[in-house]
TIROPA-388328 format. One record per atom (N, C-alpha, C): x negated, y, z; residue in three letters. Coordinates in steps of 0.02 Angstrom, whole numbers, plus 50000, padded with zeros to 5 digits. Example, Ala and Ser with C-alpha at 12.3 -4.5 7.8 and 13.67 -1.06 7.14 Angstrom:
REM TIROPA-388328
493404971650390ALA;493854977550390ALA;493404983550390ALA;493584988850354SER;493164994750357SER;493555000250394SER;
This chain:
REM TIROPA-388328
498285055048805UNK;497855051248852UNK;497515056148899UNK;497475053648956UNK;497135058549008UNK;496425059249001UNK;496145063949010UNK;495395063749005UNK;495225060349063UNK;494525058249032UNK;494125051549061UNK;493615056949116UNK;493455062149107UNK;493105065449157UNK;493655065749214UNK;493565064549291UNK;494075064149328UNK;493885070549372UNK;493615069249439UNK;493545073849499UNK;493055074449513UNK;492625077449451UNK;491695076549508UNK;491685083349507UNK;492095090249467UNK;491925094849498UNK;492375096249583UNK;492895092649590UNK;493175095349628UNK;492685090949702UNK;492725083649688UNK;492335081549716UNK;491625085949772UNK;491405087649728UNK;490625094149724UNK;490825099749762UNK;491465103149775UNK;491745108649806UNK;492005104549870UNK;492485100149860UNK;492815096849940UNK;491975092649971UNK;491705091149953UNK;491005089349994UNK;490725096750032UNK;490675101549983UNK;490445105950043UNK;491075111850076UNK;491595109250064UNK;492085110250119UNK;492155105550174UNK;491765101150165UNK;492115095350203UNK;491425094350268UNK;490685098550242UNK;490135097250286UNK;490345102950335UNK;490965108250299UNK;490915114850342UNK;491675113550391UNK;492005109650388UNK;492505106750424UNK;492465102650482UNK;492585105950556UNK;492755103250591UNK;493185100750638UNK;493745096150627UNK;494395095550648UNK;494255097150728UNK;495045096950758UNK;495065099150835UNK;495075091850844UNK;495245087850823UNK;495105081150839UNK;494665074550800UNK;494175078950776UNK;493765073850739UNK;493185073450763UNK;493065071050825UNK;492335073750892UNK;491815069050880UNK;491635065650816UNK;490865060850842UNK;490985053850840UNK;490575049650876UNK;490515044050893UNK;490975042050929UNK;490935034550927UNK;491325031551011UNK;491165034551063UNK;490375034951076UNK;490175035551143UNK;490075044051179UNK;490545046251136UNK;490605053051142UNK;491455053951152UNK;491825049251125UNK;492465050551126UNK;492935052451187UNK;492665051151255UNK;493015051351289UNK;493435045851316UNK;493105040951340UNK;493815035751369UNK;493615027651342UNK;493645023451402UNK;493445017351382UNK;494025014151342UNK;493955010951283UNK;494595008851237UNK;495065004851295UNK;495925005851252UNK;496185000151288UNK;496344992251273UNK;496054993751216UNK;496124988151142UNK;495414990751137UNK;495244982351118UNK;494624983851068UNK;494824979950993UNK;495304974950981UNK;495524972850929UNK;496214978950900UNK;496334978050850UNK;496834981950805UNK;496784976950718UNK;497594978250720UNK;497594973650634UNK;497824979150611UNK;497984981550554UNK;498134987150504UNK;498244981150441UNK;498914985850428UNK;499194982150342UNK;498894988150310UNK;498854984850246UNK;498494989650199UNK;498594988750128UNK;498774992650088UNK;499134989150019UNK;498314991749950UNK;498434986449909UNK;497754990049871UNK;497694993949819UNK;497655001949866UNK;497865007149814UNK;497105013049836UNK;496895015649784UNK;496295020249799UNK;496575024049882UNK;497135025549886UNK;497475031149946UNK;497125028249999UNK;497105021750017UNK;496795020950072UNK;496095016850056UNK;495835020650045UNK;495175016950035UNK;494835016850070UNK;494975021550141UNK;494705025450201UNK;494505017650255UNK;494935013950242UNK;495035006850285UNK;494575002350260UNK;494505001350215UNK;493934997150196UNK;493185001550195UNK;493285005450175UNK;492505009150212UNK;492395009450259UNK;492745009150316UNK;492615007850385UNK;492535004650411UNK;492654999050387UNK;492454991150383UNK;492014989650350UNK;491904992050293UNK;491184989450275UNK;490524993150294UNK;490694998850300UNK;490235006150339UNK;489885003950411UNK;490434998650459UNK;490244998850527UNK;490605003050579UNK;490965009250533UNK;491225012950566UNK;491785011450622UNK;492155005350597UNK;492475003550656UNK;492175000550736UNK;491654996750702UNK;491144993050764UNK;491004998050802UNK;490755006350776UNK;490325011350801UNK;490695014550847UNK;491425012250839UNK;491935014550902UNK;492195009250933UNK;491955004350927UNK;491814997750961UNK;492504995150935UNK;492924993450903UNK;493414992650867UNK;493364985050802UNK;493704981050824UNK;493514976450791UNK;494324975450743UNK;494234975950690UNK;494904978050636UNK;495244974450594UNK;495504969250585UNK;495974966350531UNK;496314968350490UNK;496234968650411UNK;496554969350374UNK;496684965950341UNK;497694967550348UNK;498184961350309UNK;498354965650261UNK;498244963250198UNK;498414965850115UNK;499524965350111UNK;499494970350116UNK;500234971050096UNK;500434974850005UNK;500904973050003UNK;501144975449914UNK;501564981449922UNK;501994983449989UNK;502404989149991UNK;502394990950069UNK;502234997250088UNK;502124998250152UNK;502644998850211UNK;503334998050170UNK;503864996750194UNK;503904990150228UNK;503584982550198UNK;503914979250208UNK;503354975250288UNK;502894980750309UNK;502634980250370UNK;502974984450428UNK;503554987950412UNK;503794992150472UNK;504004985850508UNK;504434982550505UNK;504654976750551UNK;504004977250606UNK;503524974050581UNK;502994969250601UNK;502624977950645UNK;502754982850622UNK;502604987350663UNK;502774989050729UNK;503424989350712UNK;503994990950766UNK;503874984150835UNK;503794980450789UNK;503654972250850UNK;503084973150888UNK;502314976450863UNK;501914977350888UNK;501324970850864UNK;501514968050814UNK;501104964150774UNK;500584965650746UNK;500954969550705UNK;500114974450683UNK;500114982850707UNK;499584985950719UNK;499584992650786UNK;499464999550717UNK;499454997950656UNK;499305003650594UNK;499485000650545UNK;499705005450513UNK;500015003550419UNK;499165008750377UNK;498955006650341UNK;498665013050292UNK;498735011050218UNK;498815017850203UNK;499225019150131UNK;500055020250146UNK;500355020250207UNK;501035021050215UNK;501245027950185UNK;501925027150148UNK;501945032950129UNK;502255037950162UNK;502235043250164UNK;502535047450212UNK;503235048650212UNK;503645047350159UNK;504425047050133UNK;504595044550179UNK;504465037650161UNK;504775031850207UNK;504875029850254UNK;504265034050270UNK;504125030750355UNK;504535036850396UNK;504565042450399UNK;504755049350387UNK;505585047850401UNK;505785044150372UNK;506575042350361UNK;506605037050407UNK;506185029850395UNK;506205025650473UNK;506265030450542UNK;506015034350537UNK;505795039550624UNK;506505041450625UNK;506925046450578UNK;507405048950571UNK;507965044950597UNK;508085037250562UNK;508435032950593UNK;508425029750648UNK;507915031550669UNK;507925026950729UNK;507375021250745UNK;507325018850692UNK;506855010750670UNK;506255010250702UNK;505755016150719UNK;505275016350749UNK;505125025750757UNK;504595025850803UNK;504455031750843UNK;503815033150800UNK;503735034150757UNK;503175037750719UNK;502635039550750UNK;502115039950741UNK;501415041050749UNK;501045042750689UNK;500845048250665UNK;500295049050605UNK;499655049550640UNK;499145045350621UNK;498615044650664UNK;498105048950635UNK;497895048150540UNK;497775053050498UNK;497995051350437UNK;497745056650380UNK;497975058050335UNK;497585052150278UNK;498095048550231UNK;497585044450186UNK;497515048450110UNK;498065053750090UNK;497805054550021UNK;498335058050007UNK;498005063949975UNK;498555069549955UNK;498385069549865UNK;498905073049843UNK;498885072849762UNK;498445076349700UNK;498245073049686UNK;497735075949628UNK;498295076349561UNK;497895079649507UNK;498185078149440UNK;498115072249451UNK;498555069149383UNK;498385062649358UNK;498235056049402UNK;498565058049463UNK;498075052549518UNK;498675046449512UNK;499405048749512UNK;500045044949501UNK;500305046949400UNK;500475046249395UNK;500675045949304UNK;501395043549300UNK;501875045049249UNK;502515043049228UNK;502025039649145UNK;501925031749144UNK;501865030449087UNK;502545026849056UNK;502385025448996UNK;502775021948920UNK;502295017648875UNK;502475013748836UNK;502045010748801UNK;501925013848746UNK;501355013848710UNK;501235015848647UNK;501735018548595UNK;502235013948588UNK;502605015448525UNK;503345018748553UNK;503155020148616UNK;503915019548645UNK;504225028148621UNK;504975025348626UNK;505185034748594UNK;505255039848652UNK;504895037648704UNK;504935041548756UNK;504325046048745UNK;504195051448725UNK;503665056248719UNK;503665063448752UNK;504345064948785UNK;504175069748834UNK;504485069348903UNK;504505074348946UNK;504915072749002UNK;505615072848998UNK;505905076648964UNK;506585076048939UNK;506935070448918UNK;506395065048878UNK;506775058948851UNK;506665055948907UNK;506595056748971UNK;506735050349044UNK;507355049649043UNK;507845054849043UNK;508635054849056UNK;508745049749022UNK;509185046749070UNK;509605040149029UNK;509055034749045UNK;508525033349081UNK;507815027249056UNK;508085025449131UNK;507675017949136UNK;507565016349202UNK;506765017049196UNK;506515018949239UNK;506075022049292UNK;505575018249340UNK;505215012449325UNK;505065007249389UNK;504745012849439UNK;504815011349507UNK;504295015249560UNK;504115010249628UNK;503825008849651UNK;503525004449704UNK;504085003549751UNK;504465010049775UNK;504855010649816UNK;505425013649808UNK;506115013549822UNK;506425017149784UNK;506635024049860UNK;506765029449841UNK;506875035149871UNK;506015035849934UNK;505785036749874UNK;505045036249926UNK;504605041449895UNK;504345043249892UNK;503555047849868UNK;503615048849817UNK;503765041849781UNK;503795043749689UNK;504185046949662UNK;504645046049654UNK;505305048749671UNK;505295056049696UNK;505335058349737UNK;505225062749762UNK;505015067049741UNK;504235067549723UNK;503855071949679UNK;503985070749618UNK;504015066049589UNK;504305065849522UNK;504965070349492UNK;505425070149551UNK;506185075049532UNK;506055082549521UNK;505455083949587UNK;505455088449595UNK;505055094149513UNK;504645088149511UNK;504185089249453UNK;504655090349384UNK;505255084749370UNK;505765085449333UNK;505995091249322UNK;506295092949392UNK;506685100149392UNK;506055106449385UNK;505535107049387UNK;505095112449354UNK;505435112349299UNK;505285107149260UNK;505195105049182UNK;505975105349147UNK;506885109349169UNK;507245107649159UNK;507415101549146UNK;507275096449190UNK;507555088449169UNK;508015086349222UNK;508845084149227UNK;508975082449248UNK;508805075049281UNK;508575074949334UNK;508325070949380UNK;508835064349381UNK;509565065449411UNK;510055063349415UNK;510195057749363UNK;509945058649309UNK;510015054649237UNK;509485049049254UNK;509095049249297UNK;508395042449293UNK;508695039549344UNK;508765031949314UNK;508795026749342UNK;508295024249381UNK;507915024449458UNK;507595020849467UNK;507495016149486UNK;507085008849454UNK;507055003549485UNK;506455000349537UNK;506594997049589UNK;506034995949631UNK;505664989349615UNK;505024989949589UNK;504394986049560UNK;503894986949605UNK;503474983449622UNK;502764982049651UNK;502474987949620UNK;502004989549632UNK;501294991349601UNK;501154987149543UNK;500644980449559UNK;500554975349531UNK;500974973149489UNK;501614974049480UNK;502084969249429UNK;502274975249363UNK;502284981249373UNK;502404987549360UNK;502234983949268UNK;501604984249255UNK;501414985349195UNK;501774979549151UNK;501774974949197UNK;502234968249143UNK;502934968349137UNK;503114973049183UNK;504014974849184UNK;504014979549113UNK;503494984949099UNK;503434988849057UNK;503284984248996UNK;502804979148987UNK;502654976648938UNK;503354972748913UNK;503704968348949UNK;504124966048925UNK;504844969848912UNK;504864975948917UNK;505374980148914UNK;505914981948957UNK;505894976349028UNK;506314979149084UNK;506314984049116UNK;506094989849101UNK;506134995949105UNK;505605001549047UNK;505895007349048UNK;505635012549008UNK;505295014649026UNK;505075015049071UNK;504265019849093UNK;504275017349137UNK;503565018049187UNK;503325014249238UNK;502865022349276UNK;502985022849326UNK;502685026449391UNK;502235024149434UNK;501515023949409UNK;501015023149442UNK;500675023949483UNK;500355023449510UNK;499805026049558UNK;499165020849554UNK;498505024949563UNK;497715023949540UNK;497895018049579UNK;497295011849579UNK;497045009949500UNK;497385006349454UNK;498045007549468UNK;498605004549437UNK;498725005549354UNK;498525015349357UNK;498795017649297UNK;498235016749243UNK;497655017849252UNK;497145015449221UNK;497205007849189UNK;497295004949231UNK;497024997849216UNK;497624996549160UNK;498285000349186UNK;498814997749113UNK;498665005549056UNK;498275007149070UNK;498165012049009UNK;497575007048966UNK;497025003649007UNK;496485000948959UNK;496914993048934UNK;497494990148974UNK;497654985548942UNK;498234984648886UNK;498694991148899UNK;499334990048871UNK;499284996848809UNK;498685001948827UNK;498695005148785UNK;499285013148801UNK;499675009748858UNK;500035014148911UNK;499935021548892UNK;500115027948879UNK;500045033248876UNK;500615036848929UNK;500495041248936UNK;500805045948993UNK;501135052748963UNK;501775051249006UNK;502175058748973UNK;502265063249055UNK;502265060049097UNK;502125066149158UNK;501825066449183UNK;501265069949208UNK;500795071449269UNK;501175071449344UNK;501125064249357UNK;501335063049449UNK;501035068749485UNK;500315071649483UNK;500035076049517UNK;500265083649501UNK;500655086349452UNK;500565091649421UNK;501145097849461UNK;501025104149476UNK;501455108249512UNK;502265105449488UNK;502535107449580UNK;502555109349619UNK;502115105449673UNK;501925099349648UNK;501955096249725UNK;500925093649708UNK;500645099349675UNK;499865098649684UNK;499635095849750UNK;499285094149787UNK;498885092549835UNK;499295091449900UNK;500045089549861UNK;500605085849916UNK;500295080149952UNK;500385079450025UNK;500185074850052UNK;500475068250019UNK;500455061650027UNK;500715056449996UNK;500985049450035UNK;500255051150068UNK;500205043850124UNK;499445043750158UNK;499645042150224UNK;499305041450275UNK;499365033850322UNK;499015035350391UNK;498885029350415UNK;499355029050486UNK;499655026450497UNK;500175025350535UNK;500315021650582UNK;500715023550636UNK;500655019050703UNK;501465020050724UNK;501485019150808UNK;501805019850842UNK;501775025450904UNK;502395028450915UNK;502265033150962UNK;502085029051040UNK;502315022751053UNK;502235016851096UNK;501585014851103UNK;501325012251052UNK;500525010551039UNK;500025016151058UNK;500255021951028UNK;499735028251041UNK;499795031451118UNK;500505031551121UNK;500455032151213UNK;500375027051243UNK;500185021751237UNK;499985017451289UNK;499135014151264UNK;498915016951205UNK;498155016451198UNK;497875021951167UNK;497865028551214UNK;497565034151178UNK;496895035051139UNK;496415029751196UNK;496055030351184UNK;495725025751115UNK;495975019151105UNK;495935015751061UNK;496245018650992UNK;496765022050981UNK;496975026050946UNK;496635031550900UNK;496305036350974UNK;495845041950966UNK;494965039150910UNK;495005033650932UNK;494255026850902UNK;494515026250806UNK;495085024550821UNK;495415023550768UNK;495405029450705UNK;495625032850710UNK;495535040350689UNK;494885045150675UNK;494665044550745UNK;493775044950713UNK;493375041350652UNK;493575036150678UNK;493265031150606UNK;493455032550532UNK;493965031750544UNK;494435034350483UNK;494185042050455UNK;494325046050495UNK;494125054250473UNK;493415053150436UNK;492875047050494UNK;492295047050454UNK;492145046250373UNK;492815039150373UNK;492665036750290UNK;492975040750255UNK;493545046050280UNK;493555048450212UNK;493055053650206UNK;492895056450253UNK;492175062250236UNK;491605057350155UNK;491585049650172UNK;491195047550140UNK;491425047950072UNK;492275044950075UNK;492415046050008UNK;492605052049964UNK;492625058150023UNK;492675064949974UNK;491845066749960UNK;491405061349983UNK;490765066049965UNK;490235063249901UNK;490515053649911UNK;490025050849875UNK;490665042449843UNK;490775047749781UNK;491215043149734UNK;490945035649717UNK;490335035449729UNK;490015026649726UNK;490005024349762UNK;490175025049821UNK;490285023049890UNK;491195019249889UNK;491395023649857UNK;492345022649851UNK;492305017949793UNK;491865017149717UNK;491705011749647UNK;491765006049691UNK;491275007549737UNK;491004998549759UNK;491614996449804UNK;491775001149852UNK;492224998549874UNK;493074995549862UNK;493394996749790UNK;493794996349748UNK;493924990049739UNK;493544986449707UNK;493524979349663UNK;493824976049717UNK;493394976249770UNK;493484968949825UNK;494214969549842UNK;494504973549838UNK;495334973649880UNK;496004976549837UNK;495614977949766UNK;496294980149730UNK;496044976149672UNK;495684970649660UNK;495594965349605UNK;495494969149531UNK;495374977149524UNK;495404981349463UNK;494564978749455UNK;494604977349385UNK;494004979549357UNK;493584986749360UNK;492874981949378UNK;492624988249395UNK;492324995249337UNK;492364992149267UNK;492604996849211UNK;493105001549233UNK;493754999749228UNK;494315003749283UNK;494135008449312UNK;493825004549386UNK;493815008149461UNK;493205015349433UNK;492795014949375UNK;492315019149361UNK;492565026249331UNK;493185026149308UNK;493625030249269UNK;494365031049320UNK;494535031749360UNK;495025031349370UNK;495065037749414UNK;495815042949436UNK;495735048049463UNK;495725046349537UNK;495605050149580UNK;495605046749640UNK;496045052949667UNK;496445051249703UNK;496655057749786UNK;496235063849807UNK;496375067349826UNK;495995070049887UNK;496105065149959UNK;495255066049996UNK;495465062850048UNK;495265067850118UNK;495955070250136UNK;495955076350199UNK;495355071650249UNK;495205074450297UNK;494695071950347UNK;494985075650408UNK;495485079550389UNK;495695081250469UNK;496665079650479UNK;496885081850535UNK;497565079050529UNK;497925087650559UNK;498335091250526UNK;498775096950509UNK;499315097350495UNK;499625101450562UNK;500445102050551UNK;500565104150479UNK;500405109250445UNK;500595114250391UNK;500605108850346UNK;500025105850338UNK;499965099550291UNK;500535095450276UNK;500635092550329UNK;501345086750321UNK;501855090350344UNK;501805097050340UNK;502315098750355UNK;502875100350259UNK;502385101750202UNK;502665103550144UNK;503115095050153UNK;502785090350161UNK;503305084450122UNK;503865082950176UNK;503885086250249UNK;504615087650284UNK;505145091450239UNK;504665096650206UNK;505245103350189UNK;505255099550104UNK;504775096850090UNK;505005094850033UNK;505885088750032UNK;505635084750078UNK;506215079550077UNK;506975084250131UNK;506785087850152UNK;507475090550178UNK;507905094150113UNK;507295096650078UNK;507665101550002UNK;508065094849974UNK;507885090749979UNK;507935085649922UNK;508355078549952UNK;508685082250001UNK;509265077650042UNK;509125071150060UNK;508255070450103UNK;508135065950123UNK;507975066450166UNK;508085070150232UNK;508015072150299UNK;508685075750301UNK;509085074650358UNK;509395079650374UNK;509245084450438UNK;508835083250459UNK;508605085250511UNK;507885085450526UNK;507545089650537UNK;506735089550531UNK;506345088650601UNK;505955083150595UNK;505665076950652UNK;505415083550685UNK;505195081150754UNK;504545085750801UNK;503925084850769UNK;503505089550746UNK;503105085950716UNK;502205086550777UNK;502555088450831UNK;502295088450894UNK;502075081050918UNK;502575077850926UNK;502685070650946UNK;502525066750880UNK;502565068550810UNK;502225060850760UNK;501635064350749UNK;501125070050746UNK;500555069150725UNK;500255066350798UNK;499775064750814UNK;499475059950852UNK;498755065550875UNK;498765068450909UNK;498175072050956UNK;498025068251002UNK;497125064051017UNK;496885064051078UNK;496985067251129UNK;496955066751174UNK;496895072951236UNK;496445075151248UNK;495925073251231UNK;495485075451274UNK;495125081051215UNK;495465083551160UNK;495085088951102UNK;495695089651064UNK;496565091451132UNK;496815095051111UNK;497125099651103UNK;497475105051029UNK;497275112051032UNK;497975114451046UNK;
């Protein structure tokens, strides 16, 4: 079982990294930003996972109003299944998108990428490979041969998970994976349609206090420590044709996560209302890191990660998808 102490020392260190951090594009207020919006409405899908927790703090904070930004959020279950509705121009941001996926949409063609910022890079324990209690799966070695549920299939989980495998001599190749919700994950596990289940917060918790769930891999654990995961996402269309609404967007955002790398009761309260976890749960559960600025080098490991790992063949501009204002850029 994972220990119940989570991130308050690291917490305590990224707060005062985070008062001494100042992005090239993280400038202040609205009324400092530079540029009358071109949009003042924006909808954002948003799936309910700690990673983006940045979106509902900004909404409940004010922070969006404070860039005059008035924000809709539509609850999605897989961040995939809003690219359509992206690409159409229905909704103008995904948050919690994972970077795999979307990463590979750009690659094909499907849409013109935009990373606007960063929603959540990897802690220990923040994602988990669980099993049930009695199950004969007790190390990483007995995955070979299992099916595998993961939210998405050839996406984030996946990904770091193989990579994590192959540290550990485990042929990767041998896991079956199947694609499950978040939400449905623990009852696919309870009823035995699959052998382990691939979590992510407050997912893994809540089937550890109900099913008794124990964990044989650390989702967070080297190679892929403080791997980016998922961020908040647009269009290269949307962002060049509303820089400035964009630039509003991003500010806000950078704001809440400053809040949630600084003051973990701020992220408790905000939990319950949009991911339905008990707030027992949300009190124990590991959380992300949440970056506050947006960095090539950064998203650049999960390019070189998915090219190693024959899911890029070709590596994006990453000029054209991270998303710089103009007017504070370097």
């Amino acid at each position: 079982m994972r220990p119940s102490l989570r991130l308050s020392a690291l917490l305590g260190g990224l707060a005062l990294a985070a008062a001494a951090i100042t992005g090239c594009s993280d400038s202040g207020d609205g009324s400092s930003g530079g540029g009358k919006l071109e949009t003042t409405t924006m909808t954002v899908a948003a799936l309910p996972l700690a990673d983006n927790v940045a979106v509902y703090l900004a909404q409940k904070e004010g922070l969006f109003k404070k860039e005059g930004l008035n924000v809709e959020i539509k609850p999605i279950q897989q961040s995939t299944q809003a690219i359509p509705a992206l690409a159409k121009g229905d909704v103008q941001a995904i948050a919690g998108a994972n970077y795999v996926s979307f990463l590979e949409a750009n690659a094909e063609g499907t849409l013109k990428l935009s990373i606007l910022a960063e929603g959540a890079s990897m802690t220990s324990h923040m994602m988990d490979v669980l099993v049930l209690p009695n199950s004969p799966i007790r190390t990483p070695k007995d995955l070979e041969g299992k099916k595998v549920a993961v939210n998405i299939e050839n996406n984030v989980q996946s990904l770091t998970l193989n990579a994590i495998l192959k540290a550990n001599n485990v042929d990767a190749s041998k896991i079956r994976y199947v694609q499950v919700p978040f939400g449905q994950m623990a009852s696919a596990l309870d009823r035995g349609q699959v052998g382990a289940v691939h979590l992510s917060e407050p997912f893994t918790s809540d089937a550890e206090r109900r099913l008794g769930a124990r964990v044989v891999v650390d989702g967070g654990a080297e190679p892929v420590s403080d791997l980016p995961i998922s961020g908040y996402v647009s269009t290269q269309d949307f962002t060049t044709k509303n820089p400035n609404t964009a630039a509003a967007f991003q500010r806000a955002i950078f704001a809440a996560q400053r809040i949630a790398t600084t003051d973990r009761g701020r992220v408790e309260s905000a939990l319950p209302a949009y991911t339905k976890i008990d707030s027992r749960v949300v009190s124990v559960i590991t959380l992300p890191n949440y970056p506050s600025t947006l960095t090539t080098n950064h998203i650049q490991r999960v390019v070189d990660l998915m090219t190693a790992g024959g899911l890029l063949q070709k590596k994006p501009d990453m000029k054209a998808i991270l998303f710089r204002p103009v007017q504070s850029a370097t």
